[in-house]
N, C-alpha and C positions, 0 to 999 in steps of 0.2 A: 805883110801881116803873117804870122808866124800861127799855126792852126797847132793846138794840144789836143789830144784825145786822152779823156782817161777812163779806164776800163776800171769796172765797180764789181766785183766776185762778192756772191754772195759769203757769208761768213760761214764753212760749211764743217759741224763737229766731225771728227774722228771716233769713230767708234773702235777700241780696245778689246781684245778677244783675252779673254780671262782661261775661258774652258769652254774647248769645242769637241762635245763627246766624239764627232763625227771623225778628229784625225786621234783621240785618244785612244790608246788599245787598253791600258790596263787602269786601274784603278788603286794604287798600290799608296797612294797618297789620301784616299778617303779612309775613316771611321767613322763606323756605328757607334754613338753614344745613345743608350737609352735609360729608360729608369729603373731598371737592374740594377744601378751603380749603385741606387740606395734603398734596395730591396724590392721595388716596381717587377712587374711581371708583362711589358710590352715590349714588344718585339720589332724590328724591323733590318731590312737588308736592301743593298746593293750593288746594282749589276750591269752589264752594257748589254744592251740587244743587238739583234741580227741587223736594227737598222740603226745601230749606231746612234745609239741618246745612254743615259743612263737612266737606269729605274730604280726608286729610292718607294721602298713600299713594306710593309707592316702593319701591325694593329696594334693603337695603345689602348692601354686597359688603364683603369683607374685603382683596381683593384691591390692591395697591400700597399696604398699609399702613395701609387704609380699616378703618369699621366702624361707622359712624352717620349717620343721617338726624334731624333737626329743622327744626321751623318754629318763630319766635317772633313772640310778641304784642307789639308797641311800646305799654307804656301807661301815661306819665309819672305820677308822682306816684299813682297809683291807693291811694284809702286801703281798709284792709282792717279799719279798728276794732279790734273787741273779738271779730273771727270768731277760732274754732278749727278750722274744715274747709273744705275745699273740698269741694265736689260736683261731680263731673263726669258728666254725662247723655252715655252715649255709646252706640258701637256699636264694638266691635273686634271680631279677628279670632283671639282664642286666644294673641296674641303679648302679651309683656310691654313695657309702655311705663314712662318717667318725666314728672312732672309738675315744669317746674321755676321757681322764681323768682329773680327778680335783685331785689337793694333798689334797689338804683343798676346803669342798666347799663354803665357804665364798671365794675362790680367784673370780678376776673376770676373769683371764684368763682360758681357758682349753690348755691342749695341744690334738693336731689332726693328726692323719693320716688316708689318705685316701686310699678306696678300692673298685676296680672292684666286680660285680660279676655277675657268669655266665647264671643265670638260674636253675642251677644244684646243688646239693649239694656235697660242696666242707669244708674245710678246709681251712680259709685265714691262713698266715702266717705272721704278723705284727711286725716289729725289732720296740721296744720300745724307743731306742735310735734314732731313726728316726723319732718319734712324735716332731712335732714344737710348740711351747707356742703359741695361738692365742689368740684375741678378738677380736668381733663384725665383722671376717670374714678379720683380719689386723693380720700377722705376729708381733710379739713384735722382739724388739730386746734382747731376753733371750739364755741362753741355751736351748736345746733339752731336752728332759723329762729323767729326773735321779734320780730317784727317788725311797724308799723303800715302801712308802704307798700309797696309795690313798683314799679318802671319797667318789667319786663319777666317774663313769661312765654311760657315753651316748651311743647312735646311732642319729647320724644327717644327716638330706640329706635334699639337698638347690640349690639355685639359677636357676632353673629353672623349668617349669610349669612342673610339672610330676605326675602320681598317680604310687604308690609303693607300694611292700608288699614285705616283709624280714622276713622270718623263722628265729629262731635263736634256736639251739639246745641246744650246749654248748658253755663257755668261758671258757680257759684253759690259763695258764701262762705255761712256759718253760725257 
């Protein structure tokens, strides 16, 4: 009698390192987009700390028609496979942000999803299939973000007077 053993591994994701401020020295691939661009008066900047995160932080103002702060990632062709999440290792401040992607960034849509966060550092958990196509703060009538690439991701936080500062560790795909 001929004895089979078979071994059963659990099915274990691969997490994707997108941006780990920790081995990044410069930043020469992020921009500040704020609403300057069309007349707004909010501000914001970022930087790397001494312990290695980036800090994305500013005050937007509402004021001359204003009402959003972002930075975006320039990162041609970036393949994102067979991930369903993003993971973002961060630190915020109690304020709500968006995380957003561009396929191509000549689109003029992004798709967005939003996210709490606590003060602490935490680990958001973002289903990619749950990001919505937007412009200029209008849902499109498209699908949900399906996507194998991306050119460009942001950090945005808008429509109300608020000063922010947002750690950002890592970005991880899963």
């Amino acid at each position: 009698m001929k004895c089979i053993l078979y071994f059963i591994f659990p099915l274990m994701m691969i997490n994707t390192t997108l941006i780990d401020f920790n081995s990044e020295t410069e930043l020469e691939d992020w921009t500040i987009v704020n609403d300057t661009v069309m007349g707004g008066v909010s501000s914001s900047s970022i930087e790397l700390t001494k312990d290695g995160h980036a800090n994305f932080k500013g005050k937007v103002s509402l004021e001359k028609n204003g009402g959003f702060a972002s930075v975006r990632y320039n990162c041609p062709d970036t393949k994102l496979g067979d991930a369903t999440k993003a993971l973002l290792r961060i630190k915020g401040d109690g304020n709500e942000y968006q995380l957003r992607f561009k396929e191509t960034a000549s689109d003029g849509h992004s798709y967005i999803i939003a996210f709490p966060t606590s003060g602490e550092w935490e680990t958001v958990e973002l289903e990619l299939a749950e990001m919505v196509p937007s412009f200029k703060g209008s849902q499109l009538n498209m699908d949900n973000f399906d996507h194998t690439f991306i050119d460009e991701l942001s950090f945005f936080i808008g429509n109300d007077e608020v000063s922010f500062n947002l750690l950002i560790d890592k970005i991880e795909l899963e």
